[in-house]
N, C-alpha and C positions, 0 to 999 in steps of 0.2 A: 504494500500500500504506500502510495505516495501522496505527498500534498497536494500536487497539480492534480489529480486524481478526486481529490474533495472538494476543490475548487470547481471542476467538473461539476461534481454531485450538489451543488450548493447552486452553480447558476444553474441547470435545469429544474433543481427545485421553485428557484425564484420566477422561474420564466413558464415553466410548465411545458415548454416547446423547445426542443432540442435545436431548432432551427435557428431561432432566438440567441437560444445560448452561445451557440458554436460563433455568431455573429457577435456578441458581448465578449466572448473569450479569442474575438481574432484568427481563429481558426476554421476549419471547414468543418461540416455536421459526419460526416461519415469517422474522424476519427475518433471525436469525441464520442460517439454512437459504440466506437471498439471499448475503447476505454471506461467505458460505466459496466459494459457488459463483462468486460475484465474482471474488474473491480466484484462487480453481484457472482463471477463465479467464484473468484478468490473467498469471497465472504460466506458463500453458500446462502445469499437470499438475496430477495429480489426486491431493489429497491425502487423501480417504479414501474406501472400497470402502463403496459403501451396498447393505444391501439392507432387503426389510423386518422383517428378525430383525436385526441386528444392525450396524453400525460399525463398519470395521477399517483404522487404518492402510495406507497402502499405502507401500513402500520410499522413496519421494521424500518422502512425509509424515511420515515419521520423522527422516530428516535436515533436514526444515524447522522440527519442532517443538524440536528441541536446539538451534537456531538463534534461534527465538522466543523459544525464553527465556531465551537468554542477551541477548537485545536489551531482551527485557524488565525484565530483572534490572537491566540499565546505567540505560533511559530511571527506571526506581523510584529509581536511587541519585542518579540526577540531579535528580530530585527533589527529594532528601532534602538534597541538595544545597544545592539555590538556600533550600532554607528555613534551611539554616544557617548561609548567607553573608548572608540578608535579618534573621537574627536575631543576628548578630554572632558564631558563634560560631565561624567558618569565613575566612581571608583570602582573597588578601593581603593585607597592611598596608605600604601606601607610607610611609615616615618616611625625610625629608631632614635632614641632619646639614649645618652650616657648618663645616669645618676638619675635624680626624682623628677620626674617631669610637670610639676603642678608650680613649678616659679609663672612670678607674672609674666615673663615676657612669653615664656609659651602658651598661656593663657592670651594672650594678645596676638598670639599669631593665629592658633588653630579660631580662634574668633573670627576675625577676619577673615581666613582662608573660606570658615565655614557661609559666610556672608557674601563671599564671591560664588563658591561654587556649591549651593546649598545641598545639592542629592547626593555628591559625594560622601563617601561613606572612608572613616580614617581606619588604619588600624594601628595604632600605637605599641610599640614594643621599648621596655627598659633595657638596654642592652650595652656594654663595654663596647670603648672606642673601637679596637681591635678585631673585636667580632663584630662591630658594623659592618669596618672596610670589605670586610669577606663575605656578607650578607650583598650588600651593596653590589659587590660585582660578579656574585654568583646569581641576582634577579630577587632577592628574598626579602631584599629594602628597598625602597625605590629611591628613598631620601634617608639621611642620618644627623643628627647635632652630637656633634662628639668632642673631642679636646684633641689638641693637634701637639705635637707632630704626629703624624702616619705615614705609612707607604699607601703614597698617595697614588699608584702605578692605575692608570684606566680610568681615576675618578678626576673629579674638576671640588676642590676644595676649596673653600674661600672663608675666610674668618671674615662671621660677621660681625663680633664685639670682644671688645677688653674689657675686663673688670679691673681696677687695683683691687691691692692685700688688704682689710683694718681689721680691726682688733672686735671681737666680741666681751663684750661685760655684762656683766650683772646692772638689771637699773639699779640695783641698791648699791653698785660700788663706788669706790670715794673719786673713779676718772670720769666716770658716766655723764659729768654735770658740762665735762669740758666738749669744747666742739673740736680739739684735735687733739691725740696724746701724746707725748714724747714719747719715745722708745725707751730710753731711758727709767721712766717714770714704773717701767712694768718688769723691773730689775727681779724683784722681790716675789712677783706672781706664778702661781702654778698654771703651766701651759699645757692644752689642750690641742693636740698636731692631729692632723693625718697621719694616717699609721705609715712608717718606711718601708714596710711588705708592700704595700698598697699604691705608693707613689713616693719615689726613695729620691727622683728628682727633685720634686716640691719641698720636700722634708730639707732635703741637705742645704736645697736653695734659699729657703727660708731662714735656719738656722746660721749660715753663712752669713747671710744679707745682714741679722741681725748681728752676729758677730763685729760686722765690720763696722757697724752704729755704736757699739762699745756695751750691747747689751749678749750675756749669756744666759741662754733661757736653759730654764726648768722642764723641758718635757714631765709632768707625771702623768699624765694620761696618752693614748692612743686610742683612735677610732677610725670605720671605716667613711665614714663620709659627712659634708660640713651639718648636717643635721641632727645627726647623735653630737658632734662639737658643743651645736649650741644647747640642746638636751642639756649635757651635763654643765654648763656656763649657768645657765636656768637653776641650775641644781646648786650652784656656786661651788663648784669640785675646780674651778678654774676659769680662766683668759682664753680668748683660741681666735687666730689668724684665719678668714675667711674671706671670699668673695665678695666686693663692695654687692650692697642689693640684695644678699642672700635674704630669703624669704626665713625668717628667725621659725615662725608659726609660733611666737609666744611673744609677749608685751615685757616680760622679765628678762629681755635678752636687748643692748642696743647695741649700734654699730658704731666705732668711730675712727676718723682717718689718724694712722699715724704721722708725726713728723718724727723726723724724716721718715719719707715712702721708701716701702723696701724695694732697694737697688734690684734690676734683672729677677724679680719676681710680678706676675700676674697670672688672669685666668682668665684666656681664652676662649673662645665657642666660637668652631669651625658647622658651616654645612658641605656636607657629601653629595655627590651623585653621581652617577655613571658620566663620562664626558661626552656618550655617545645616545645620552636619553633622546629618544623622541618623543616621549610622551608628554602633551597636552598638558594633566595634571602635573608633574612633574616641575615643570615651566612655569604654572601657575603658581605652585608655592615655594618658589625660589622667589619670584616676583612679591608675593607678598611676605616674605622673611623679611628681603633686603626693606621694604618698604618700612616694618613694621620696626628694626632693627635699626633704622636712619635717623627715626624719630628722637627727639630730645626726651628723655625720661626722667622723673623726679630721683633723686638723690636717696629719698629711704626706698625705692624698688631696684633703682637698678643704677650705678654709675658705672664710666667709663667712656672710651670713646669706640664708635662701630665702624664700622669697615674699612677696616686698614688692617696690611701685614704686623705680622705678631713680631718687635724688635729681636733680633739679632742675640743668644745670648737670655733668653728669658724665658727662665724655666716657669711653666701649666702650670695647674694645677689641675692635678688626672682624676 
């Protein structure tokens, strides 16, 4: 059984004359005449009463043609379908995320994106820088926000923003009041790092940088990501070095810039994609990233400056 074969059975039902039909479907009556008859023996019944006045449904012919066209209705929308998903205006859209993806700024993209292209449908995945790149050019992401460097071999990478370092406190602590801290001033403070398992780049460049300002920190704590940091800051177990803009998720936690900024430290956010995408979507939310990422941002969500190369020399934060 074939479509055009139901299409058949559908105009003769509408027309009642084969005559009709064959002329509505652009063809001649005789083959269409093969093809129903085809059809009624493949099925083993007989789906319309011929004589030579007239055409008539027969009982089985009627519940088959309610059936055609609802098969017919789906195979059209499927159709309609693949040209919308081939024209971008249809998902899914895979986008892979490094670390928590509920910050504002991703909150302001997937907004928009969703605003441009409302039927598209996202699939979000929390996934390491590393295992993006290989998602990414095995077909399995279509997009990634991850922390750079990478072997960037097949993809098109582009940092869209720099974060500075500041410091996290406690609102009850005695620097919280200040609008920028000495380095110095946090001699005495138990510090709160990213674990060196975990990003031994960050770690070492941190501690360096701070070295060279004349302060020697205290690591007592280790964790894997700036979230549990602030967590135990909340908790007053310590200080911790994070992401200007980090989303705290708690009012017990502020942010403030150090003086001096630590030397050849920041934290970067690159997007990925195949360099050979064609896809529509694709294209679409690269356009709205860089858009969304251009914008001038308040200071307690998100500082830094966006799209420009990450300096020379300046180690992530992974």
């Amino acid at each position: 059984m074939e479509l055009r074969q139901l299409r058949y059975v559908v105009a003769v039902a509408e027309s009642l004359h084969f005559h009709r039909a064959a002329e509505r479907l652009n063809m001649s009556q005789p083959p269409l005449s093969q093809q129903i008859q085809k059809l009624e023996e493949e099925l083993g019944i007989k789906l319309f009463h011929r004589t030579k006045r007239d055409v008539q449904l027969t009982d089985a012919g009627k519940l088959f043609v309610q059936e055609a066209r609802m098969v017919l209705a789906q195979a059209d929308h499927m159709v309609q379908l693949k040209s919308r998903v081939a024209s971008g205006d249809l998902g899914p859209l895979t986008v892979g995320v490094a670390g928590p993806a509920d910050a504002p700024i991703f909150i302001d993209i997937f907004r928009l994106f969703a605003k441009r292209v409302p039927n598209v449908s996202v699939l979000l995945r929390n996934i390491g820088t590393a295992q993006q790149a290989e998602a990414i050019r095995e077909c399995r992401l279509h997009v990634g926000f991850l922390v750079p460097p990478i072997d960037a071999d097949g993809l098109t990478v582009e940092t869209v923003m720099h974060r500075p370092i500041v410091i996290a406190l406690p609102r009850t602590h005695r620097l919280a009041a200040r609008k920028q801290v000495p380095l110095t001033a946090l001699a005495r403070e138990r510090h709160i790092m990213l674990s060196r398992d975990l990003s031994p780049t960050f770690f070492d460049a941190t501690v360096n940088a701070c070295r060279e300002a004349g302060l020697l920190l205290n690591v007592a704590h280790q964790v894997d990501n700036v979230y549990s940091a602030c967590a135990l800051v909340a908790a007053g177990l310590g200080v911790s070095f994070v992401p200007g803009g980090t989303d705290t998720r708690t009012r017990s936690v502020v942010l403030r810039p150090v003086t001096p900024a630590l030397a050849h430290v920041d934290s970067p956010l690159a997007l990925a994609y195949k360099t050979d995408a064609e896809c529509n979507l694709v294209r679409g939310f690269v356009k709205v990233v860089k858009e969304v990422t251009a914008k001038p941002r308040r200071s307690g969500r998100l500082t830094g400056t966006t799209l420009r190369k990450r300096r020379p020399g300046m180690a992530p934060v992974a």
